[in-house]
Structure formats: C-alpha cells, structure tokens
C-alpha positions in Angstrom: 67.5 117.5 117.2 65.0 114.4 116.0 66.2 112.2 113.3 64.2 110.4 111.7 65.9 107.0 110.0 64.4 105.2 107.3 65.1 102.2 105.2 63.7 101.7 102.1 61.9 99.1 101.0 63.0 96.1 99.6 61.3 94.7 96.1 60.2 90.8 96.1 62.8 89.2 95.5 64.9 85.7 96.2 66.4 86.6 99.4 63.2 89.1 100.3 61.9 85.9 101.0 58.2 87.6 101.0 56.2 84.6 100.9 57.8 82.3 102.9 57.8 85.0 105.9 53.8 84.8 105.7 54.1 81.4 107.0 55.8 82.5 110.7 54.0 86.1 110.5 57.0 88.1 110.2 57.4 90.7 107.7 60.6 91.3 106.7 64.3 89.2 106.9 66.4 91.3 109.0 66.2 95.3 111.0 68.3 97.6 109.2 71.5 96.8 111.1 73.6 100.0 109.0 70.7 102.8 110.1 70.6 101.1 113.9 74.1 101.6 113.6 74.6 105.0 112.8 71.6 105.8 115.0 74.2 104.8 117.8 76.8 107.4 116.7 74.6 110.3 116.9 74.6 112.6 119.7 72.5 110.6 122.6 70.5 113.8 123.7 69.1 113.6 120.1 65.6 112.0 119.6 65.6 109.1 117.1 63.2 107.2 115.7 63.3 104.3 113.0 60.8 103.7 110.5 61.5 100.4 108.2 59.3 100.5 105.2 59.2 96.9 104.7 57.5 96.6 108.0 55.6 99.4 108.2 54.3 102.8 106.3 55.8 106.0 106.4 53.2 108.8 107.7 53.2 112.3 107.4 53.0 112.5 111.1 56.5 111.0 111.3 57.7 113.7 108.5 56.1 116.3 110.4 58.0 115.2 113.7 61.6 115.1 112.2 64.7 118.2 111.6 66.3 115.2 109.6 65.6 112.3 107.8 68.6 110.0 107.2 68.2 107.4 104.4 70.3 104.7 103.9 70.1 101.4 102.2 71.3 99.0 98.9 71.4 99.5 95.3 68.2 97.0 95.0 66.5 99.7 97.2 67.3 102.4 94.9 63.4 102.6 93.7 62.0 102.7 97.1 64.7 105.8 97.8 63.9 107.4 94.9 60.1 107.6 96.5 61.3 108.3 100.2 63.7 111.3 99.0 60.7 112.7 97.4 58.1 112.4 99.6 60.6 114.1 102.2 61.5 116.7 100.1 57.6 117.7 99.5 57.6 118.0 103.1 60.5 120.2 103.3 62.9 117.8 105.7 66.4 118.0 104.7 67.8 113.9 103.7 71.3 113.0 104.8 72.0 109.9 102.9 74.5 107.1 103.0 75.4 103.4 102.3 76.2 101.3 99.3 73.6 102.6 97.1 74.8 106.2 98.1 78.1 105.7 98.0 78.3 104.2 94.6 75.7 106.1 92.6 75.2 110.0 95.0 75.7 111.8 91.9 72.0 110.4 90.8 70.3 112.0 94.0 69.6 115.5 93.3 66.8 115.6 96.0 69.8 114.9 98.8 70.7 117.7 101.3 74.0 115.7 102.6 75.6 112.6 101.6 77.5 110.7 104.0 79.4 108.1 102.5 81.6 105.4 102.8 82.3 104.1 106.1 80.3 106.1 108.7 82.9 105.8 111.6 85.1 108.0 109.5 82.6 110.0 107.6 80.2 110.8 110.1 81.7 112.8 112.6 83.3 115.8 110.9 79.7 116.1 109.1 77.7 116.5 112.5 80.4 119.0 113.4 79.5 121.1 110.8 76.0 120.6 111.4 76.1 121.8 114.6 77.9 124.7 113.3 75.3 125.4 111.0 77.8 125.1 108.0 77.1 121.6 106.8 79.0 120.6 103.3 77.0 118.5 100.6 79.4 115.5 100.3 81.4 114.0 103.4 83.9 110.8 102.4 86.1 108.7 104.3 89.3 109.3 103.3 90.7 105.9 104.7 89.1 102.7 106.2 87.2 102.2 109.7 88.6 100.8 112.9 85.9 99.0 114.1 86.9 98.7 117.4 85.1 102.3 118.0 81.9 101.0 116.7 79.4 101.5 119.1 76.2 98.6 119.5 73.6 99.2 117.3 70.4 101.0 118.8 68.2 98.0 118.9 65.5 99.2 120.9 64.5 101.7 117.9 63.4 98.3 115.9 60.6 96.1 116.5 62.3 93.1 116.6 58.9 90.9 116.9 58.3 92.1 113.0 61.6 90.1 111.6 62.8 86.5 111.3 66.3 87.3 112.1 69.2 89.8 113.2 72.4 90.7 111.9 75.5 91.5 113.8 79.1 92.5 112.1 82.3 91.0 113.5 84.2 92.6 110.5 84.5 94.1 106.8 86.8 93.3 104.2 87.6 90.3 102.2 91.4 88.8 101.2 90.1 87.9 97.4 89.8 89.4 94.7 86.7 88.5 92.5 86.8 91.2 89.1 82.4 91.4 89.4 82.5 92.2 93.3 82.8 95.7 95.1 83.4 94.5 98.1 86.8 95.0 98.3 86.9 98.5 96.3 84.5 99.6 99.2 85.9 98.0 102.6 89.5 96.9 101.1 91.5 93.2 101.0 92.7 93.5 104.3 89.5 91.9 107.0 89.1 94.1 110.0 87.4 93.7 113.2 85.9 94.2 116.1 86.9 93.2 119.8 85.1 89.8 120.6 84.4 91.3 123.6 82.1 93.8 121.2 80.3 91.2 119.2 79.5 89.4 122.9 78.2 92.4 124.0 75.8 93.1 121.4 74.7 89.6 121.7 73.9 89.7 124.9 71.9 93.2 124.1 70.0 91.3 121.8 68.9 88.6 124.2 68.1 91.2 127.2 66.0 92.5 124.7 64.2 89.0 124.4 65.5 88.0 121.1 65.5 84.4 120.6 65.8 83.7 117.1 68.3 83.2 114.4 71.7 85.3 114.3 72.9 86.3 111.0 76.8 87.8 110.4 76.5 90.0 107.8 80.3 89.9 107.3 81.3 89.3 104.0 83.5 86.9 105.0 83.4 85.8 108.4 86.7 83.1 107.9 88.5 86.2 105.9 90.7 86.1 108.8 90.7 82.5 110.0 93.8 82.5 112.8 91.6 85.2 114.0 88.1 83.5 114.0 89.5 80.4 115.2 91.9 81.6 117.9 89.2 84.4 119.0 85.5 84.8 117.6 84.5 81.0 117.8 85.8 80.3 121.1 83.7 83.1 122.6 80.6 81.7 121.0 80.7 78.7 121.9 81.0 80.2 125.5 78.4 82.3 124.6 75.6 79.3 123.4 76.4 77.1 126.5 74.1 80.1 128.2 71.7 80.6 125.0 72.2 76.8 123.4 68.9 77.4 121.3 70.3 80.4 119.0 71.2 79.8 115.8 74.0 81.1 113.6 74.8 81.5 109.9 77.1 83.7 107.8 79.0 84.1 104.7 82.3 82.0 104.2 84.7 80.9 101.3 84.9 77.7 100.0 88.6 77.0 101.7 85.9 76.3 105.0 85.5 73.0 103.7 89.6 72.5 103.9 90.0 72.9 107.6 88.2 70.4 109.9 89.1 72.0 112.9 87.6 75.6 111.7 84.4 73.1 110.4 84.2 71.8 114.0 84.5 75.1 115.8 81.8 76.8 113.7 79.3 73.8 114.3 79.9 73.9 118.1 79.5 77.6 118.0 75.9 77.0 116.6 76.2 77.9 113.0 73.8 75.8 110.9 73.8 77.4 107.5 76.7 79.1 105.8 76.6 81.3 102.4 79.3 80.8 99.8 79.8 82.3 96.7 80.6 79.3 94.3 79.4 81.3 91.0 80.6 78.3 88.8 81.8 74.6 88.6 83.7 75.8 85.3 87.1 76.6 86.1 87.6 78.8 82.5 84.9 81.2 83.8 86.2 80.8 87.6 89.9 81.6 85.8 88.0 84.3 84.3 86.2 85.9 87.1 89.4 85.8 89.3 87.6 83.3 91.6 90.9 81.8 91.9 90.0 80.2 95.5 87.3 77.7 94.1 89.6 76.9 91.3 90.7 73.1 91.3 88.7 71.7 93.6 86.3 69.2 93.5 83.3 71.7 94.4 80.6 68.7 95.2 82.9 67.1 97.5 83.6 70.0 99.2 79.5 70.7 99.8 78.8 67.9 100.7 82.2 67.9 103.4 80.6 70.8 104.9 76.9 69.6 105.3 77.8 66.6 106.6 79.6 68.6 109.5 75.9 69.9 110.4 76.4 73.4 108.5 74.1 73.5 105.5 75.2 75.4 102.3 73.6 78.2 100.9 75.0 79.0 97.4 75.4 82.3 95.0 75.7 81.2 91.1 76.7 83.8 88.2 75.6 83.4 84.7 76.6 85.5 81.9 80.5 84.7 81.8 81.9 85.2 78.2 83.4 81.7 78.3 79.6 80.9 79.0 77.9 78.7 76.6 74.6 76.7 76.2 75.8 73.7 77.7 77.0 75.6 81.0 73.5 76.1 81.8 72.9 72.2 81.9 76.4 71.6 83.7 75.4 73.7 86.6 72.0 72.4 86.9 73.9 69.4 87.1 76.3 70.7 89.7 73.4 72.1 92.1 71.4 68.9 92.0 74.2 66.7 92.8 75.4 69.0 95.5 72.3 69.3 97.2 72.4 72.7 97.3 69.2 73.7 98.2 69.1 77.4 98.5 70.6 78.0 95.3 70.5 82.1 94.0 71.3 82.0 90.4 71.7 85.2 88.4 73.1 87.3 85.6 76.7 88.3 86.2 76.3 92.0 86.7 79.5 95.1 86.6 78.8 97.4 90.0 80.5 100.6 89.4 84.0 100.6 91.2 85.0 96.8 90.2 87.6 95.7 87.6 84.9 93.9 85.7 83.0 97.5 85.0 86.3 99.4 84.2 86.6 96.5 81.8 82.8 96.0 80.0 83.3 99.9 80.4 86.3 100.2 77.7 85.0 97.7 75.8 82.0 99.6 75.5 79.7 96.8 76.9 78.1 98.6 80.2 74.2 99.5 78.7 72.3 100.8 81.9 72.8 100.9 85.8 72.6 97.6 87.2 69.6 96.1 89.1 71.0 95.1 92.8 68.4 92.2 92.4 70.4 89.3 91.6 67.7 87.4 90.6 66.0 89.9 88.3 66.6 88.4 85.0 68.5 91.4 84.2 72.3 92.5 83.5 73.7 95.4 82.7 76.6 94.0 80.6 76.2 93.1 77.0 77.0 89.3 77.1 78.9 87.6 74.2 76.4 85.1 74.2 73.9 87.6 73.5 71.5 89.5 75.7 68.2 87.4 74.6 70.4 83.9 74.2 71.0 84.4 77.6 68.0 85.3 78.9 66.3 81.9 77.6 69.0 79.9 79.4 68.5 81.6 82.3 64.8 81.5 83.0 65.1 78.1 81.5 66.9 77.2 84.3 65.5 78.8 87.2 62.6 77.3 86.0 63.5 73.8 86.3 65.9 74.6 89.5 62.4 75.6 91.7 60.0 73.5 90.0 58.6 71.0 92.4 60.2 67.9 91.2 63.7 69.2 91.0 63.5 71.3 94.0 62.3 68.5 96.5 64.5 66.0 95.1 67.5 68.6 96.0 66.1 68.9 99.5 66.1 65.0 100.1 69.9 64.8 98.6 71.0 67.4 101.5 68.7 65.9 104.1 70.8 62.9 103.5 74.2 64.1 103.5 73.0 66.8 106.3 74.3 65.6 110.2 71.6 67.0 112.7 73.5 70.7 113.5 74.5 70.9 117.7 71.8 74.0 117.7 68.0 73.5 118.2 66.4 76.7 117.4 63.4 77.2 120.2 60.1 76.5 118.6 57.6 79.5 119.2 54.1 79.2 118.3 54.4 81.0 115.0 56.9 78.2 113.6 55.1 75.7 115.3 51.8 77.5 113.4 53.6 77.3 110.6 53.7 73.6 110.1 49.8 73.7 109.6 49.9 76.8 107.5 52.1 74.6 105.3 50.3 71.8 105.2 46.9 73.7 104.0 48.9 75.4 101.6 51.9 73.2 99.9 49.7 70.2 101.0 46.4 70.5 99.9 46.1 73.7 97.6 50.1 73.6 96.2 50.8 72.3 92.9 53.9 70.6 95.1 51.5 69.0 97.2 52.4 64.9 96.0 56.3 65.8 96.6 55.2 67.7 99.8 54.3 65.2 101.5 56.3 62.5 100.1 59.1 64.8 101.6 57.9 64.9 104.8 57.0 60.8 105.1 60.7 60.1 103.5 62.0 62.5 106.5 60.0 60.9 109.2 61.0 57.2 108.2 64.6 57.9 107.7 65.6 61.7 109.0 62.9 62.5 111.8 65.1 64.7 113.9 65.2 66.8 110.3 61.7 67.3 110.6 61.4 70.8 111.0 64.8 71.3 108.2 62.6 69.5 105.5 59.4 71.6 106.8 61.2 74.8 106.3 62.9 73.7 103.4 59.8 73.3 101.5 58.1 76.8 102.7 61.3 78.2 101.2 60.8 76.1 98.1 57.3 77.6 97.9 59.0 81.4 97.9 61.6 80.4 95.3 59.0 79.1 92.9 56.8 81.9 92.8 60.2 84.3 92.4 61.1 82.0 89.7 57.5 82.1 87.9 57.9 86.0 88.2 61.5 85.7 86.2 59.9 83.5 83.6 56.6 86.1 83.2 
C-alpha cells in the first residue's frame, strides 16, 4: 500500500508568520506533527510519503504514485482542502480524512472516501481493519478518549525539517477549564492526559539524531493542565535533557495561574522555555465573567506578565473582541492593557462560536450564528452577530490592530518587555541563516521600512542598556515587520 499524506496549506496569516520566515529562509512554522503522527500508526511495510503544501507543490507524479491520500489539517485550512480533495478526486485516489477541521465540519466533504475522526489512536485502527478487508465504512469515530501512552513517535524522517523554523512535540491533550468560545475540551475533554516522559524524551532525542537544532514547540493546549504532573515529572526530565542539548529552546501554551507558582516558573526557565502562550482574551472581568474565563478573573493581569517575563519566559498573548458586554471604550482599555504589559506578540481577534462549544449552542438559539467560522483568528471576521453590531465592531477592531502594529506603538511595546525581560538560561545556536538574517533586516526595516527611525533606535537602546537581548530585539522587530503587513491586510 502507498499513502500519500498531505497537509494543506495554510493562508497568510498572524501566526503563518509568512514574512518574517523570509528573513531566516524557512518556509513554513512547524511539520505537520498530526499527519507525521498517524503516518507512525500505519502498517510499517506500507510506503509513505509526506507532501506539505506550504513548503512545497503537489504534483501529479505524486498522485499518480499513491492507493491513498490522507488529508488532515485545521479549520483555517479548510480552503486549501477543499482544492486538495478535488484535485485527488480528478485523479481518481480515494481521500481518508481527519483532524479538527474533519471532525467538526465532515458532513461538508462530499469528495471524502473515509473520514477518520476524532482521536486517531482510537479511530484509526478498526478503519485499517476494514481496509484490509476490503469492506471499509465511510465514517470511523472514537467512541471515548486516547491513552497516549500507545502513541507511537512521529515519522520525522518523512519531513524536511531544514524547510521549517520549528517542531512540535505533544506531552498531552485536554485542558481542566472551561472557556464557553473554545472546543478544546468538547474534542479532547477536561481531564489532561499524557504521555510517559520517557516518550516525550524519546522523541526529543529522535529529533536531535536527526540534526535538529532549533526551537521546540509543545503543542499541548495546556502544558501546566496538570501541574503536580509537569512539575514532579515533565520538567525534571528536561532539564536533564538540555544539560546534553543546552542550546534548544522551548515554548508552549500555559494558563495564567503559571505566574502564581514560582517554583513551576523556575522549573520551566531551567528546562529552557523562553516564550509561553496564554490565552488572556480580556483585562475586563464582566466579559472574562462572561466567557467563563473564570481563571484570569481577579487578578491583576499586568502584574502577572510582567511576573512571568521577568523570570526569563516571555509572553505571547491571545485577545478576544466581540463580547456582548463589549463596548467602544474596551477597545482603548485593552490597548491600554497590551502596551503596559509589554506584550509583544499580541493576536487580537473577533470572538468566534466553533461548532461543538457552549457559546455556539448559545448564539445558535438565539439565532445569532450567520456563516461557518473562519479558523483565522485574525481575519477580521466573526461568525456571531455581535450586540455591538457587525460593522461597529469591525471599525474598532481594525482601528486597533492598526495602531497595535504600527511602528511607534509596536517598538515602544518591544522596549517595555526588553526591560522587564531577565536574559532566559537558553541560548538558541546561531546558524548562518539567523545570523543572515540580521543584515536582511537591516536592508529591509533599516533602510527601505517605514519603521526604519524606531528600528534602529531599538537596536542602539538594546545595545546601551540590554546587549545580551540583542538578538530578542532583532527578532522582535522582523516579527513586528510580519504583524504590520497582516494588520494592513485587515484594515484593506
């Protein structure tokens, strides 16, 4: 049997982070890790091969060479699909599809031979029983949730890992909260489960024999879900693990309680993590109360940050507009809030209902639900009718992306965390792209940017009073430079 997996493309958008990739000539974020995944449960007498649209084409001589092509990806690579399920239906190879966007909207994919869905652990075997059988049913689901202490390592070597600035590895699935706009929980559940550490070291490892040497990213949605566990187990082994690779960075997702427990703080800095995710959404408790964000709810959100940056772990932040509480002056309160915070990497967008949460069901009855949503969280779009109303809305929000990434705002933000920031325990190793980099971004932000007086105003403030920051403020601005034009394409 040959398989052929193939992920689908990825539009331009915040976290695509298209432009500032050109800089280190790289050409997309991360390899598939779901596809690489499955890849490792099929049969290993099978042939496999992995084509990743957003670093390179799909030919007809790699339809031609496939039984199967298995298509998996996001809802914000529901366009791309679209294309890929018809170009391999013109060719006559059958699609097995799975993963999020799959399993929350495989009604919408006529062009589909087999859907796998949910978790793959449990879905995928009894469908390549049948296929082997030759009696194959249309729609496999997993009737309860993985153990993923039988998940094998991802097949790697299928991916060219010299095309991509980073990796992800899972350690779990499954958050404790309860957020009413997130489908997290209605597809992996409350309860965080994991793998062996002995698993996650293992596929590190794999990834270094394989000569990777960059940046490590969990993909768990919340890697402190289980914090007894993470501190007890997962951080320990880490650090182990970077006293023999001490130039690999980490970063993941976390709650906001990461900023209550020094201890966990300390761990996750010694372990090498330099950046953290965390879904703040809003410094306005009524629309925190509302969402059922009830773990950022009294707290003073700033202080927090700024606790957690100035442990060496910078914060990377998701905001939500769009809230019915919502109201003109909440747009200039959280401008407010990110530029005091120093929140650099700030993704701002419209709250949106995914099928599957409480906050659909809800704009559902209420008769509020107008279209499918996006997946692009930075779109400008929402499938929700907000109180506010739709066009209200709309002019806050690109009102306020604009001014977030326009230069003045954006490199005052970076010198507010360079400031607050302690130099993280990692240095990252500096290959000749990033090194090549620097001069790209000179030429480009420094001479030919509109950015080019805070530019280099940035990088003399850093050298004078941060220079072991250096290369933070450097890469700071290229992503400052990706985030502008994202933001210009909003406001168009």
């Amino acid at each position: 049997m040959k398989v052929l997996f193939i992920s689908p493309e990825f539009p331009e958008t915040f976290w695509s982070f298209t432009h500032a990739l050109r800089f280190i000539r790289r050409r997309a974020s991360h390899p598939p890790l779901g596809l690489l995944t499955v890849a490792a449960m099929l049969p290993a007498e099978w042939e496999k091969r992995l084509v990743d649209l957003n670093v390179a084409p799909l030919t007809d001589a790699d339809l031609a060479w496939a039984d199967y092509a298995f298509v998996g990806g996001m809802v914000v690579q529901r366009a791309s699909a679209v294309a890929v399920i018809a170009r391999c239906n013109a060719a006559g190879l059958p699609v097995v599809a799975g993963g999020p966007l799959f399993t929350i909207e495989y009604e919408q994919f006529d062009g589909v031979s087999h859907f796998v869905l949910d978790e793959a652990e449990v879905s995928l075997p009894p469908f390549l029983e049948d296929l082997i059988r030759g009696c194959a049913q249309r729609v496999y689901r997993a009737p309860e949730f993985a153990d993923l202490t039988t998940t094998p390592m991802p097949l790697w070597e299928l991916a060219d890992l010299s095309r991509y600035a980073s990796v992800g590895v899972q350690y779990g699935r499954g958050c404790p909260y309860d957020c009413d706009f997130c489908n997290v929980t209605a597809m992996l559940g409350h309860r965080p489960r994991t793998k062996r550490v002995p698993q996650v070291i293992a596929e590190l490892d794999r990834l270094s024999e394989l000569g990777w040497r960059g940046s490590v990213f969990f993909v768990d949605d919340n890697l402190i879900g289980n914090k007894r566990d993470a501190k007890a187990q997962l951080l320990p082994a880490l650090i182990a693990w970077r006293g023999r690779h001490p130039h690999v960075p980490f970063n993941a997702q976390v709650s906001m309680n990461l900023a209550d427990d020094v201890e966990l703080l300390d761990l996750m800095a010694d372990a090498g993590f330099d950046t953290v995710f965390i879904g703040i959404e809003t410094p306005d408790e009524t629309a925190l109360a509302e969402c059922r964000k009830k773990q950022n709810l009294a707290r003073d959100l700033v202080a927090d940050v700024k606790r957690i940056q100035r442990a060496g772990i910078a914060v990377q932040a998701g905001f939500i507009v769009g809230f019915d509480s919502d109201t003109p002056s909440s747009f200039r309160r959280l401008s407010e809030f990110i530029q005091s915070s120093g929140i650099v990497t700030a993704m701002v967008g419209m709250l949106q209902a995914p099928p599957g949460t409480r906050l659909f069901e809800r704009m559902r009855l209420e008769g509020r639900i107008t279209d499918a949503m996006s997946g692009d969280n930075v779109d400008g779009t929402t499938n929700i009718l907000p109180v506010m109303g739709l066009n209200t809305l709309r002019g806050h929000y690109r009102a306020l992306i604009g001014q977030l990434y326009e230069p003045k705002h954006y490199y005052a933000r970076v010198r507010t965390f360079l400031r607050e920031y302690r130099a993280p325990a990692v240095r990252p190793r500096l290959d000749t792209q990033r090194v090549l980099a620097f001069f790209r971004s000179t030429a480009r932000l420094g001479v030919l940017g509109r950015e080019r007086l805070q530019y280099w105003r940035l990088l003399g403030w850093t050298l004078l009073r941060r220079p072991r920051l250096l290369p933070h403020a450097v890469t700071l601005a290229i992503y400052g430079y990706h985030f502008r034009l994202i933001s210009e394409g909003v406001n168009r």
